[in-house]
N, CA, C and O of each residue as an XYZ file, in Angstrom:
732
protein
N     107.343    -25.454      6.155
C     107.458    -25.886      7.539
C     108.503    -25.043      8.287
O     108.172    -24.402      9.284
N     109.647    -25.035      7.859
C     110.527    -23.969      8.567
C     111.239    -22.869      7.557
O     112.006    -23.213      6.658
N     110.811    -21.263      7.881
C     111.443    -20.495      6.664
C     112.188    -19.329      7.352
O     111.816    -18.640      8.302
N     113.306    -19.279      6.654
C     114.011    -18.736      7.306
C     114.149    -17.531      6.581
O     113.642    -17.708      5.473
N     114.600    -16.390      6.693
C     114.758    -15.073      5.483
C     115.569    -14.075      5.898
O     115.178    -13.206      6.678
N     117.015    -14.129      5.309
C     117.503    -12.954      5.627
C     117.821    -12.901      7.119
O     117.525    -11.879      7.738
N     118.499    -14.097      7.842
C     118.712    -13.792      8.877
C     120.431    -13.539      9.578
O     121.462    -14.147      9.289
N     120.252    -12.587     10.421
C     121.653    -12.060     10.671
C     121.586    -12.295     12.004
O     120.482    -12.311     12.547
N     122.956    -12.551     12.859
C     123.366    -12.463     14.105
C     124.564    -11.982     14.222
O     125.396    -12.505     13.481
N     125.054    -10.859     15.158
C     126.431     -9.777     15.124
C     126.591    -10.287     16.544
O     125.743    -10.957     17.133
N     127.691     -9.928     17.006
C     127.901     -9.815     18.221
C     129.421     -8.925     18.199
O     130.565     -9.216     17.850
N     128.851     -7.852     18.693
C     129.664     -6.315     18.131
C     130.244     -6.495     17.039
O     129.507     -7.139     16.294
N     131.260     -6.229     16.548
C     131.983     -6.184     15.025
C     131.897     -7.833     14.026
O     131.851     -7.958     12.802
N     131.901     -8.939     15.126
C     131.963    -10.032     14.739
C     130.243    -10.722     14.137
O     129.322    -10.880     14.938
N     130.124    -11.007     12.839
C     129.031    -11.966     12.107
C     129.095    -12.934     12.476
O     130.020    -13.600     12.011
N     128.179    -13.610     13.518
C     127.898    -15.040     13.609
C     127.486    -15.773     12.568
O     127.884    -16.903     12.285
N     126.422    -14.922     11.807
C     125.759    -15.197     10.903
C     125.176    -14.120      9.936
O     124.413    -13.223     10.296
N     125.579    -14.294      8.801
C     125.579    -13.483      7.460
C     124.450    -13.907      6.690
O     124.583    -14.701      5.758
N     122.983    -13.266      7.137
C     122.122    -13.158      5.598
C     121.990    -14.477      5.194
O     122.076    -14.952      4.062
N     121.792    -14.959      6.156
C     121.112    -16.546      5.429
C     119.696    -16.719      4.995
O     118.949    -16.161      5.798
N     119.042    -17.307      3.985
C     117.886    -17.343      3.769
C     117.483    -18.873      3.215
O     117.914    -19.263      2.130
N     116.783    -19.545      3.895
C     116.243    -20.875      2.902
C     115.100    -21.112      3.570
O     114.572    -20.442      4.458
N     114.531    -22.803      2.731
C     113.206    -23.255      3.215
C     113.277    -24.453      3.437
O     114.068    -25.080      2.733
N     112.762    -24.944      4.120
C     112.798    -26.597      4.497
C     110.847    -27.120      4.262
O     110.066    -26.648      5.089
N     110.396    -27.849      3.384
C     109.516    -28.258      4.094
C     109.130    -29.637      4.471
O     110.062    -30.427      4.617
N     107.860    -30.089      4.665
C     107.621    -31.444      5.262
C     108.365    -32.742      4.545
O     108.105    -33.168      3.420
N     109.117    -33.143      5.245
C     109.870    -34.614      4.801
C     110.844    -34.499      4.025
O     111.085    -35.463      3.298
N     111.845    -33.088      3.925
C     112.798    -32.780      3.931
C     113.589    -32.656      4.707
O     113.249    -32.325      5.843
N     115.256    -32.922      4.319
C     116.286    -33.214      5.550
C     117.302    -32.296      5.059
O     117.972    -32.571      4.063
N     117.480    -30.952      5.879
C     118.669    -30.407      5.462
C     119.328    -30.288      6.680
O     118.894    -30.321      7.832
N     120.725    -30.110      6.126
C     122.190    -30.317      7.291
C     122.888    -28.805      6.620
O     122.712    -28.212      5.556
N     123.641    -28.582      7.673
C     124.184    -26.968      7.713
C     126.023    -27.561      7.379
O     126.661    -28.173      8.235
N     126.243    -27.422      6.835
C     128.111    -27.512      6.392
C     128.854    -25.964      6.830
O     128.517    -24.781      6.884
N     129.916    -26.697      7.063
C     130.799    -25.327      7.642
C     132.024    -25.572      8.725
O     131.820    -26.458      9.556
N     133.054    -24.988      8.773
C     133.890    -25.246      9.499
C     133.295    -24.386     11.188
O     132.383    -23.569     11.316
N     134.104    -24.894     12.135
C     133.749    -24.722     13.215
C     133.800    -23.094     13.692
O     134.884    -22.511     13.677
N     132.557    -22.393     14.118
C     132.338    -21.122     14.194
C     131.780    -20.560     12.989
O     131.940    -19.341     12.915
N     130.930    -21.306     11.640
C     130.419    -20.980     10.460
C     129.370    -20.249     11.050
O     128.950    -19.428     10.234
N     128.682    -20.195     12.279
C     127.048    -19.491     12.711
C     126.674    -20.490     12.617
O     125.524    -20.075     12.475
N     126.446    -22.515     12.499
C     125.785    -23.256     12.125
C     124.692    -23.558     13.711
O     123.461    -23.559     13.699
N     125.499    -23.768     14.838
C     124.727    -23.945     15.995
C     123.683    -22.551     16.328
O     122.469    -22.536     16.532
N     124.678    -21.416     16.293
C     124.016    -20.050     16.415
C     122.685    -20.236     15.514
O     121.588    -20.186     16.071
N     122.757    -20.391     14.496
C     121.819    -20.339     13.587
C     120.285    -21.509     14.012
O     119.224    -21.260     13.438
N     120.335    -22.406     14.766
C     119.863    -23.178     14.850
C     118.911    -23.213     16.580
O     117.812    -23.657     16.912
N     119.824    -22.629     17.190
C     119.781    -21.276     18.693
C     118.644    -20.506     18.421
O     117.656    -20.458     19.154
N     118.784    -19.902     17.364
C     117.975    -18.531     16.637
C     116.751    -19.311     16.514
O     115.850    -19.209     17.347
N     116.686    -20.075     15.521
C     115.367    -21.034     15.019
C     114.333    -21.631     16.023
O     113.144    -21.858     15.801
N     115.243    -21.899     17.511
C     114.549    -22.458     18.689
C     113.997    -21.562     19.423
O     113.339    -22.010     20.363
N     114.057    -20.130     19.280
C     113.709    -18.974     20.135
C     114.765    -18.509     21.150
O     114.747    -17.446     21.770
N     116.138    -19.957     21.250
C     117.030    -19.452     22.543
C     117.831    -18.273     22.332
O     118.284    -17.768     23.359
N     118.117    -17.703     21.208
C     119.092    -16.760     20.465
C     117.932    -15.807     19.804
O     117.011    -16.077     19.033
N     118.357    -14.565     20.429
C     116.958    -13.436     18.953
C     118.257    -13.091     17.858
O     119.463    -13.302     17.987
N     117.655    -12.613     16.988
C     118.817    -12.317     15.592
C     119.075    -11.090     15.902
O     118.690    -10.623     16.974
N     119.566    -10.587     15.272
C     119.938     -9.168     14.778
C     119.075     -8.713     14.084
O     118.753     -7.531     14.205
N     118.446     -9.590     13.123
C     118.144     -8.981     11.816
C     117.377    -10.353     11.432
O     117.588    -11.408     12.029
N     116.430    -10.208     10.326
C     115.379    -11.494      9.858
C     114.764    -12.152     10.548
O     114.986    -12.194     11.758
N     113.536    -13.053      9.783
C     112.802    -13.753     10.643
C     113.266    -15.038     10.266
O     114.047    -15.326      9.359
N     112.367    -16.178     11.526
C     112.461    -17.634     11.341
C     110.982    -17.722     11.230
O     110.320    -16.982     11.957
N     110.446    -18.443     10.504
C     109.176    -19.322     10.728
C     109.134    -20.942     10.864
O     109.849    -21.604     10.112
N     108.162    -21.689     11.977
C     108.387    -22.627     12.193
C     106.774    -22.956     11.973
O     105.858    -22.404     12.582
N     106.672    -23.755     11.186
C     104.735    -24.541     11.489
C     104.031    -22.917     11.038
O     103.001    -22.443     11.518
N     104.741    -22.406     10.203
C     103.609    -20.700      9.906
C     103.819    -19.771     11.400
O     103.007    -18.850     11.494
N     104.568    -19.871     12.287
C     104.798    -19.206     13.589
C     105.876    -18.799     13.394
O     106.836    -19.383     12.892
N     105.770    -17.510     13.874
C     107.249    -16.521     14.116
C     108.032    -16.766     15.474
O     107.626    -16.495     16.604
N     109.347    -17.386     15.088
C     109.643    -17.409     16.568
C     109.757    -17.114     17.388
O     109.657    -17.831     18.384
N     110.240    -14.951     17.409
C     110.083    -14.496     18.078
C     108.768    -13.331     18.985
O     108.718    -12.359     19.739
N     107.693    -14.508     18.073
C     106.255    -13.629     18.316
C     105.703    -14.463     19.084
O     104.945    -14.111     19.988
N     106.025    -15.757     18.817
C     105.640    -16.749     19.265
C     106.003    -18.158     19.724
O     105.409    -19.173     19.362
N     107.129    -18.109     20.630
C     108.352    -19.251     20.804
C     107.509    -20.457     21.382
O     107.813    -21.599     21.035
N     106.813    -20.312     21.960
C     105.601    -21.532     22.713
C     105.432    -22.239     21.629
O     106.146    -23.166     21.246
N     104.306    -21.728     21.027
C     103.710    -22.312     19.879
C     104.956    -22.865     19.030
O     104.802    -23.995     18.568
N     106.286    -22.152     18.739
C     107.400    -23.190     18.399
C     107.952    -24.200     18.992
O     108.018    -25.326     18.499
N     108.305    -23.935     19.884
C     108.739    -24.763     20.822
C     107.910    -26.074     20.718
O     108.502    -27.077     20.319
N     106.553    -26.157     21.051
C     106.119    -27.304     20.975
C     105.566    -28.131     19.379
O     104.729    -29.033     19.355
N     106.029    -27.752     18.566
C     106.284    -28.289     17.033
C     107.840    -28.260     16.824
O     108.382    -28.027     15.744
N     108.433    -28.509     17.913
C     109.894    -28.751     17.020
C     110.815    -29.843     19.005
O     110.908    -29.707     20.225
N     111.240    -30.878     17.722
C     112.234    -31.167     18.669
C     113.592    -30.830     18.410
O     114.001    -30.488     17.301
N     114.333    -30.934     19.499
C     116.107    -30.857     19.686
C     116.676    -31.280     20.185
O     116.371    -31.449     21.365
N     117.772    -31.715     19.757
C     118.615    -32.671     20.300
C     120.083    -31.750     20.015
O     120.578    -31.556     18.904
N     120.681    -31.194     21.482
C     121.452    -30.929     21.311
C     122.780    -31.114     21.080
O     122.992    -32.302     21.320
N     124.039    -30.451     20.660
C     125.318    -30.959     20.962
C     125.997    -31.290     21.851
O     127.109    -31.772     21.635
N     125.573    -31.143     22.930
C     125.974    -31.486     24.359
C     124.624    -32.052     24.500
O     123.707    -31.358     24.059
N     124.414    -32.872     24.886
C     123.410    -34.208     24.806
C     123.102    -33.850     27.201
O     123.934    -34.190     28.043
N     121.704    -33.131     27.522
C     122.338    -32.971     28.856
C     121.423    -33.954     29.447
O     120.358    -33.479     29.841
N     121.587    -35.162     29.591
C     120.903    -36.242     29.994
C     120.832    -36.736     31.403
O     122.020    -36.694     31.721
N     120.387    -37.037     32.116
C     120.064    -37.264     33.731
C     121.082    -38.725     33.453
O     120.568    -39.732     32.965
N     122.242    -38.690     33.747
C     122.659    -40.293     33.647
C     122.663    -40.830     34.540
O     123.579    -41.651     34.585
N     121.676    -40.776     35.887
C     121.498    -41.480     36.975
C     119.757    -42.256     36.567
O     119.100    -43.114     37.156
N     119.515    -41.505     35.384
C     117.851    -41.934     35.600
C     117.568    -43.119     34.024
O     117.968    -42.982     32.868
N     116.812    -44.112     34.601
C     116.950    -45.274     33.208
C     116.351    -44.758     32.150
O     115.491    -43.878     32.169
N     116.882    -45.402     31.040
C     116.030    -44.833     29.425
C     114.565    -44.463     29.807
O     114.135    -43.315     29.923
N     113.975    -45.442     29.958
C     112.445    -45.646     30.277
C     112.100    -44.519     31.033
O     111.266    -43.644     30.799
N     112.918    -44.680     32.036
C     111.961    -43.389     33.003
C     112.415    -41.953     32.396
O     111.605    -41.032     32.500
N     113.456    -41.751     31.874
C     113.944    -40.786     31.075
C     112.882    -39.886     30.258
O     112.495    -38.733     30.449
N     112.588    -40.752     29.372
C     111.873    -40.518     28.284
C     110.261    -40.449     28.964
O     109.325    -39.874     28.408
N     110.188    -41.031     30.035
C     108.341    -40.980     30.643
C     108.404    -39.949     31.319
O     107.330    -39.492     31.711
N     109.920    -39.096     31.754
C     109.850    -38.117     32.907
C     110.023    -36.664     31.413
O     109.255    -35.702     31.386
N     110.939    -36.829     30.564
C     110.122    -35.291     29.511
C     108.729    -36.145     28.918
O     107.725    -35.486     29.188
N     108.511    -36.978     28.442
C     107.174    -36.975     28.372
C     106.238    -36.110     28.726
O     105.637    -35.249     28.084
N     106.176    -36.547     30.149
C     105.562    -35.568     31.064
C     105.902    -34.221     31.288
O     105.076    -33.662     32.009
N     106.870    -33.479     30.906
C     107.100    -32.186     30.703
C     106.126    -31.698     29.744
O     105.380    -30.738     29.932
N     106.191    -32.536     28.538
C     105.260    -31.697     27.417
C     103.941    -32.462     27.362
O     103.355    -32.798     26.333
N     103.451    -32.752     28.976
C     102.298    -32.929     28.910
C     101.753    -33.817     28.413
O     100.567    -33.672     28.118
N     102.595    -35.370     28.072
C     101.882    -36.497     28.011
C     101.720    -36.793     29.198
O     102.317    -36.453     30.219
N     100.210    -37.966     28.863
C      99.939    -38.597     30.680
C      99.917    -40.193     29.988
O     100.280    -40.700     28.926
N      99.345    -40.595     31.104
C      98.808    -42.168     31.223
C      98.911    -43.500     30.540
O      99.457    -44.415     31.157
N      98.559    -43.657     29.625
C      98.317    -44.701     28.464
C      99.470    -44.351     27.379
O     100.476    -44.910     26.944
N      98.592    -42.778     27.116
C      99.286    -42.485     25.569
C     100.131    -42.206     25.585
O     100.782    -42.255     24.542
N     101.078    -41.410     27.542
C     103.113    -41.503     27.563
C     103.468    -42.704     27.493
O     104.422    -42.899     26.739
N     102.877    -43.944     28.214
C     103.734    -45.133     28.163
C     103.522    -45.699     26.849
O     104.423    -46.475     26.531
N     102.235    -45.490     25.636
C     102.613    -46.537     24.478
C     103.565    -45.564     23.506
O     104.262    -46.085     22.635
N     103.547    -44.057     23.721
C     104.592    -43.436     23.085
C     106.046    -43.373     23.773
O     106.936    -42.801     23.144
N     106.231    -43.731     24.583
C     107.456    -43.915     24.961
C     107.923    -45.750     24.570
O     109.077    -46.177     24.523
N     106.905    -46.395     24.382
C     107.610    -47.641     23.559
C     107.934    -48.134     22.285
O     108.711    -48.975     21.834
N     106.744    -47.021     21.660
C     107.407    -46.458     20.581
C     108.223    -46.152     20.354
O     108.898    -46.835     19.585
N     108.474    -45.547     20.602
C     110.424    -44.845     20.559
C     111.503    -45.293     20.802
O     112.505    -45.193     20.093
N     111.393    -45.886     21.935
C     112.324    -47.086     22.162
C     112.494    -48.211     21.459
O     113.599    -48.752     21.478
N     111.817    -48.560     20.985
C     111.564    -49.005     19.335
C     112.294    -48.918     17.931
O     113.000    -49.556     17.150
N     111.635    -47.665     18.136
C     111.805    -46.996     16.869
C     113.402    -46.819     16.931
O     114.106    -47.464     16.153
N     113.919    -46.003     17.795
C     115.494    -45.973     17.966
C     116.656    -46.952     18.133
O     117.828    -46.616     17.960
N     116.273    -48.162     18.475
C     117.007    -49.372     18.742
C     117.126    -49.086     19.798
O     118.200    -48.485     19.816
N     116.550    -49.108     21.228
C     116.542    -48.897     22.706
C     116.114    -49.934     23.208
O     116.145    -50.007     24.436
N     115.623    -50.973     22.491
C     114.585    -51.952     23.422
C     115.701    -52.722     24.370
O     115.447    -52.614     25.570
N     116.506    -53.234     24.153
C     117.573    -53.904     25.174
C     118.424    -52.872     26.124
O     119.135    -53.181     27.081
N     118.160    -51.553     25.599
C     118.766    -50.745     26.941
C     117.803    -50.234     27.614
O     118.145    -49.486     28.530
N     116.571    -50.421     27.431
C     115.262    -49.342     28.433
C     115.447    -49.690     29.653
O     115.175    -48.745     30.393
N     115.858    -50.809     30.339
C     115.956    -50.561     31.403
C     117.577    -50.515     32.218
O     118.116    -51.116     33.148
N     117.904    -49.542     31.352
C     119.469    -49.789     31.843
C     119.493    -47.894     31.974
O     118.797    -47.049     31.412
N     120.708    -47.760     33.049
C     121.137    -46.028     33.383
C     121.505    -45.575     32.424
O     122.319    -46.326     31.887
N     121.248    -44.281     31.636
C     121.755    -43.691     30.960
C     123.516    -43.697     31.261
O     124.467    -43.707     30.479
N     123.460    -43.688     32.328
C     125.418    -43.809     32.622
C     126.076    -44.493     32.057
O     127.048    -44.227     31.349
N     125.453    -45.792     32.397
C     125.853    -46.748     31.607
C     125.851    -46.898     30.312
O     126.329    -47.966     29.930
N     125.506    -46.248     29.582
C     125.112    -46.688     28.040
C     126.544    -46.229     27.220
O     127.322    -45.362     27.618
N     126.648    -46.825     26.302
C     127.675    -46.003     25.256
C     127.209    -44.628     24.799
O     126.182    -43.992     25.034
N     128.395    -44.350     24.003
C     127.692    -42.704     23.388
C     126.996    -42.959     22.484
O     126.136    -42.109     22.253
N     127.028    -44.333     21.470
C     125.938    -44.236     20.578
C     124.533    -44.395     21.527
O     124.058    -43.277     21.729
N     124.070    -45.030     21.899
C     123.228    -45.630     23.216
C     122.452    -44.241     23.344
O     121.261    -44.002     23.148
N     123.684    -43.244     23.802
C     122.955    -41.925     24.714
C     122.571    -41.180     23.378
O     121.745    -40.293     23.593
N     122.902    -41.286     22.208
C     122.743    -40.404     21.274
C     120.936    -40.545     20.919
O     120.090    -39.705     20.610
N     120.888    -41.997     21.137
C     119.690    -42.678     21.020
C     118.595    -42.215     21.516
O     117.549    -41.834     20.990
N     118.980    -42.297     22.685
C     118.117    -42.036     23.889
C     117.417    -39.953     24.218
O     116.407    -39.463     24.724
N     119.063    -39.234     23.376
C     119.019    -37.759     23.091
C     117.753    -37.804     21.996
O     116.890    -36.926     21.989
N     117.751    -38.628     21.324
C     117.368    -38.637     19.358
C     115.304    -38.612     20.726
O     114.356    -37.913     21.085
N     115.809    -39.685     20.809
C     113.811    -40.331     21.299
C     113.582    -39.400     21.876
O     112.602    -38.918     21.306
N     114.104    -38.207     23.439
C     113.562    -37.593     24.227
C     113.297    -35.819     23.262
O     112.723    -34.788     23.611
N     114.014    -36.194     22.036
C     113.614    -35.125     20.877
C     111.657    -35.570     20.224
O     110.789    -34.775     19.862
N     111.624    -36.424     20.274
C     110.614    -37.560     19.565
C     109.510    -37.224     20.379
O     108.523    -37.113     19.651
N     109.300    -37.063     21.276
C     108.870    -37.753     22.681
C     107.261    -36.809     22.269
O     106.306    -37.551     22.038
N     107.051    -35.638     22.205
C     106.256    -34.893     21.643
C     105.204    -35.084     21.027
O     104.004    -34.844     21.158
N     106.260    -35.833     19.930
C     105.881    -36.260     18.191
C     106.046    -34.896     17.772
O     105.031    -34.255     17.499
N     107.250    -34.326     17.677
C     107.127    -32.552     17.182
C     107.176    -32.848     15.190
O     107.566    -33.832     14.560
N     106.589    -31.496     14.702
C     106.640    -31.564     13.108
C     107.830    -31.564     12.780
O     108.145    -32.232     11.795
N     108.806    -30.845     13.477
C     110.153    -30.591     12.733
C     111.617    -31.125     13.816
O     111.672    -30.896     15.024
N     112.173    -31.504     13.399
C     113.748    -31.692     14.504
C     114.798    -30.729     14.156
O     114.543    -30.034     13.173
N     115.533    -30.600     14.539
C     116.759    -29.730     15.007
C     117.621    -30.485     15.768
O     117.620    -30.620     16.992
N     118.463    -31.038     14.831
C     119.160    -32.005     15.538
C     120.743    -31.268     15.090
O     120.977    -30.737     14.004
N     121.753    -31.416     16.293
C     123.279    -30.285     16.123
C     124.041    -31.129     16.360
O     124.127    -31.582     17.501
N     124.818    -31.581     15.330
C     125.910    -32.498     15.448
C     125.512    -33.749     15.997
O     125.953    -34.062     17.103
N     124.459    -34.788     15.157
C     124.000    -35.839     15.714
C     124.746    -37.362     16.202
O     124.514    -38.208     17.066
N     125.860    -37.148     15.013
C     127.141    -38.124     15.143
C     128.199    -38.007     15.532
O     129.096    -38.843     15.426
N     128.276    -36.722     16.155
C     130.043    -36.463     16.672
C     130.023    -37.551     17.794
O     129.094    -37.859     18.540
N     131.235    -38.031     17.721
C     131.872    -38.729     18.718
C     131.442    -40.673     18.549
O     131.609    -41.628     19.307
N     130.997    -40.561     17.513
C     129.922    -42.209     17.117
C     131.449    -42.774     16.373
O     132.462    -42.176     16.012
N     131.034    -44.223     16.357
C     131.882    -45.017     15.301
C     131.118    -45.175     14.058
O     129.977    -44.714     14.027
N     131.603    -45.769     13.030
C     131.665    -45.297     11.942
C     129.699    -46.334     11.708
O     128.596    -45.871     11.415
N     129.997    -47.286     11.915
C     128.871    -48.030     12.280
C     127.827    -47.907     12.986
O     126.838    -48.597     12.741
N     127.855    -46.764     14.267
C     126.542    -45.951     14.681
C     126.309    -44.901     14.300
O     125.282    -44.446     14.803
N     127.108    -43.850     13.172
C     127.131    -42.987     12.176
C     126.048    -43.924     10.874
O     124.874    -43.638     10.640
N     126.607    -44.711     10.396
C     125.235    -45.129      9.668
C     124.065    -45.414     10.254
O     123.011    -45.264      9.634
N     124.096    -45.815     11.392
C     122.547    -46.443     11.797
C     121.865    -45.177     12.363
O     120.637    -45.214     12.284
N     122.405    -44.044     12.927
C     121.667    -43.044     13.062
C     121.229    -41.938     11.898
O     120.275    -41.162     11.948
N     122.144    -42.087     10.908
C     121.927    -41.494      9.402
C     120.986    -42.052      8.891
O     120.233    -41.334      8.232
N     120.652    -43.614      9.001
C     119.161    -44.307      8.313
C     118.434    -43.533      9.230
O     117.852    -42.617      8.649
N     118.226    -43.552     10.568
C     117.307    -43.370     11.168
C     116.721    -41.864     10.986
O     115.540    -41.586     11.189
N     117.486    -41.144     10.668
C     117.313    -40.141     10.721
C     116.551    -39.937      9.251
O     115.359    -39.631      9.288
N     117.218    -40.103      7.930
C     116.406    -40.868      6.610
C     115.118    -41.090      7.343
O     114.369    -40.113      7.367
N     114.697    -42.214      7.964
C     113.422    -42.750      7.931
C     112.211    -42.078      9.108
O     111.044    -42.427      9.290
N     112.933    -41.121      9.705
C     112.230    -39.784     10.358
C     111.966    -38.878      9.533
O     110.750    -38.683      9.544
N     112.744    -37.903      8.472
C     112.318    -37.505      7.930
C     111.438    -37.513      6.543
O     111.308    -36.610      5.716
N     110.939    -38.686      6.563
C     109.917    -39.161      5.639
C     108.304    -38.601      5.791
O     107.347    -38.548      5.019
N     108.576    -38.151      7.442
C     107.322    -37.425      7.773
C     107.320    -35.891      8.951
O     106.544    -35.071      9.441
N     108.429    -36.178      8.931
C     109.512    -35.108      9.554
C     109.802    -33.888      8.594
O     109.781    -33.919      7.363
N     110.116    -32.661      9.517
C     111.090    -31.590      8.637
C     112.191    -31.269      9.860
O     113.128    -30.497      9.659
């Protein structure tokens, strides 16, 4: 599902990223370790098409990313580290307004968007402002508008920074019980 080989990123004298190579596939969960500036976000930049390498390929779903970032793009969600969320606009409409970016309509955006809300523990905030929400709340709401697709693989960057220790577990199950059919 996602293969990575030999991939490098320089930026003049300085290695973002040194020759990494692995494989992830379906309903596997791997996490990147490293102190801050390891190449772990860079590396993950690269994988989405937003960053080209230096050097090596990514494959995502059998697609090269940089042959073919579309066709990636729409088999992979992300949820970034800076979470950039409309916090004037409610969960619900949130999630029905990228919906509609990647081209859900009618029926099948609104029963997949209640899905998710669902699935994430959102049902008592869907109709509340993203402003309002806590950071676990918005992490939630980041996690579903990753979902929203139904992409094969996630890319999720620092999913718990800033959580208490108690929405650190409940997004660690959740994340467990995504990748059961997830990569």
């Amino acid at each position: 599902m996602v293969e990575v080989e030999h991939l490098i990123k320089t930026y003049g004298a300085q290695n973002a990223v040194d020759d990494i190579s692995f494989q992830a596939g379906k309903g596997e969960i791997v996490g990147f370790l490293g102190p801050n500036g390891a190449g772990k976000s860079t590396t993950m930049k690269i994988a989405l098409g937003y960053l080209p390498p230096t050097a090596g390929t990514v494959r995502i779903a059998g697609f090269d990313v940089q042959q073919d970032p579309l066709a990636v793009r729409r088999r992979v969600g992300y949820l970034p580290e800076h979470n950039p969320l409309y916090l004037d606009m409610y969960v619900h409409e949130y999630l029905e307004f990228i919906g509609g970016v990647h081209g859900l309509k009618g029926r099948d955006l609104r029963q997949r968007v209640a899905n998710l809300v669902q699935k994430v523990g959102l049902t008592r905030e869907q109709n509340k402002q993203i402003g309002a929400l806590s950071k676990g709340y918005r992490q939630r709401v980041g996690l579903a508008q990753a979902l929203v697709h139904d992409p094969d693989v996630l890319i999720l960057d620092e999913p718990t920074t800033g959580l208490d220790p108690n929405q650190i577990s409940e997004i660690r199950q959740l994340i467990r019980e995504l990748g059961e059919d997830k990569t």
